[in-house]
C-alpha positions as CSV (number, residue, x, y, z in Angstrom):
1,X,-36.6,7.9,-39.2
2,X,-33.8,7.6,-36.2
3,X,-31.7,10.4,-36.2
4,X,-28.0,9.7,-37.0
5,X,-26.2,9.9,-33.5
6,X,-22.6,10.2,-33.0
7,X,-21.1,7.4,-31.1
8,X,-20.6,9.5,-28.1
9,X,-24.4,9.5,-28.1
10,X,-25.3,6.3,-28.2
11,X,-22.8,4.9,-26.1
12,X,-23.6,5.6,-22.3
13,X,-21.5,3.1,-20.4
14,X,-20.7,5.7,-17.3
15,X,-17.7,7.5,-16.9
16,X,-14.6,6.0,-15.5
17,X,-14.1,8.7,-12.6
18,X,-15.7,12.1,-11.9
19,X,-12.1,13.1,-10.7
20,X,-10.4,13.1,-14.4
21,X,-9.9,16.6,-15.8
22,X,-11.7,17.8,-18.8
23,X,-8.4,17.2,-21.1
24,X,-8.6,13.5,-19.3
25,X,-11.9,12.7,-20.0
26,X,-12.0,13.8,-23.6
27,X,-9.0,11.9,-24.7
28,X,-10.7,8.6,-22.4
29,X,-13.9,8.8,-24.6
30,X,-12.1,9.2,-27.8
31,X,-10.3,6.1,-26.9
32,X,-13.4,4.4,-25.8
33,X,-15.1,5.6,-29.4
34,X,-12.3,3.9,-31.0
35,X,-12.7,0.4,-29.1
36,X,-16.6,0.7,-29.8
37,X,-16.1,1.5,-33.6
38,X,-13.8,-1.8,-33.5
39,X,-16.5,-3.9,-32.0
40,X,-14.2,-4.4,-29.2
41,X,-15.8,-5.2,-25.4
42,X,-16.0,-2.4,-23.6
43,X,-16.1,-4.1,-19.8
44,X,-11.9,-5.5,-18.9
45,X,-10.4,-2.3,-21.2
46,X,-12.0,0.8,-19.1
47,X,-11.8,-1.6,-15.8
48,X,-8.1,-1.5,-16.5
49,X,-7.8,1.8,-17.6
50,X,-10.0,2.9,-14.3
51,X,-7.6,1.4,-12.3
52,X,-4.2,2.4,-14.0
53,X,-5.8,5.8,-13.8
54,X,-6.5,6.0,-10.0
55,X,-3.4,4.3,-9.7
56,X,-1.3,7.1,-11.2
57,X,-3.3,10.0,-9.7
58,X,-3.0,8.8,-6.0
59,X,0.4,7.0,-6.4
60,X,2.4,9.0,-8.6
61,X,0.7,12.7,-9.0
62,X,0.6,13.1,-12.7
63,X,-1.6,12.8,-15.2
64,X,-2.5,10.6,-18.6
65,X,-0.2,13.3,-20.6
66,X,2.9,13.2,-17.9
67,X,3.3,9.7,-17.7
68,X,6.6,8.6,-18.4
69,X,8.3,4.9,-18.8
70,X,9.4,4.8,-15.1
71,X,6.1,5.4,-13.7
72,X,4.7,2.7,-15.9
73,X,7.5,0.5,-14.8
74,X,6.2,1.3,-11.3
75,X,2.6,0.3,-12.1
76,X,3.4,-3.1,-13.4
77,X,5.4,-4.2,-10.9
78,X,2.1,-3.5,-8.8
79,X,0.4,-6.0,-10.8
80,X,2.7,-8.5,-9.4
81,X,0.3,-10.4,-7.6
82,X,-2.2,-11.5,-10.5
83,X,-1.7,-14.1,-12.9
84,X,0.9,-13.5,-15.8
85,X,-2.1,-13.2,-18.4
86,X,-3.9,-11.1,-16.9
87,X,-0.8,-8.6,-16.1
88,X,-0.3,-8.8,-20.0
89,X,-3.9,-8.1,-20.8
90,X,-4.2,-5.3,-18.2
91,X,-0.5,-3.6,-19.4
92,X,-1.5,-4.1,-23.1
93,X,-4.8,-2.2,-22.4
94,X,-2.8,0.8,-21.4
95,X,0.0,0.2,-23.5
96,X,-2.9,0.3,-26.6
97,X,-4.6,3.7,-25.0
98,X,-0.9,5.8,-25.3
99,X,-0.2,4.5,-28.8
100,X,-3.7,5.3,-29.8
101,X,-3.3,8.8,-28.3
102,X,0.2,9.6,-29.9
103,X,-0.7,8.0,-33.0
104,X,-3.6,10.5,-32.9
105,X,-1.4,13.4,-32.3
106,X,-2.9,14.0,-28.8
107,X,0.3,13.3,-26.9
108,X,3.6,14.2,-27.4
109,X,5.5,11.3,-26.3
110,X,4.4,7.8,-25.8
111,X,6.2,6.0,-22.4
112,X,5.4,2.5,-23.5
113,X,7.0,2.9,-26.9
114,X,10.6,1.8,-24.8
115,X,8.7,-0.8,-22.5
116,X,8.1,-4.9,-23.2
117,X,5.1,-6.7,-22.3
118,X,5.3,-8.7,-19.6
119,X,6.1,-12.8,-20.7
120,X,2.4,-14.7,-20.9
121,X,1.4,-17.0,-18.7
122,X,1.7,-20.7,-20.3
123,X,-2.2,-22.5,-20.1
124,X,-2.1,-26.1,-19.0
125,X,-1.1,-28.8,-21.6
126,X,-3.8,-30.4,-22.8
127,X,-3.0,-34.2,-23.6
């Protein structure tokens, strides 16, 4: 009989950075628990979140918990150069990760509560 192993256990997918602090990564992997007990992929979230994360320790100093609208302002208009889908897709992953953590009670505050999603990109019409 397989022993019943938490889903920290069985998911080894790697960590997003060795640089996160301890309060960082624990709120990361209860956010990536909650996309694997979804059955969501794993691969484009924590790619976006890894690079909003680096983003907001080299450019802006603070951390997941002292994030605040402006400096998530700041981050999109970084993603100016890539396609208006994907700067929705990559925005709405981290929009999702602070309204899973303050839903959870693990933040106080939630900076994209006040903030829009950037307009989608419009596919080509088929005819």
């Amino acid at each position: 009989m397989t022993p019943n192993l938490r889903i920290r256990e069985r998911n080894q997918r790697g960590s997003l950075s060795a640089r996160l602090s301890r309060r960082e990564r624990r709120l990361l992997f209860l956010y990536e628990d909650e996309l694997v007990r979804r059955g969501a992929r794993l691969a484009r979230p924590l790619l976006a979140l890894a690079a909003f994360l680096a983003w907001l320790r080299t450019r802006r100093r603070v951390t997941l918990g002292q994030a605040w609208p402006q400096d998530l302002l700041a981050y999109r208009r970084t993603l100016g150069r890539l396609s208006p889908r994907r700067k929705a897709a990559r925005f709405g992953t981290v929009r999702e990760l602070f309204r899973f953590l303050y839903c959870r009670g693990l933040l106080r505050h939630d900076p994209c509560a006040v903030l829009e999603l950037p307009p989608r990109g419009r596919g080509a019409r088929h005819v």
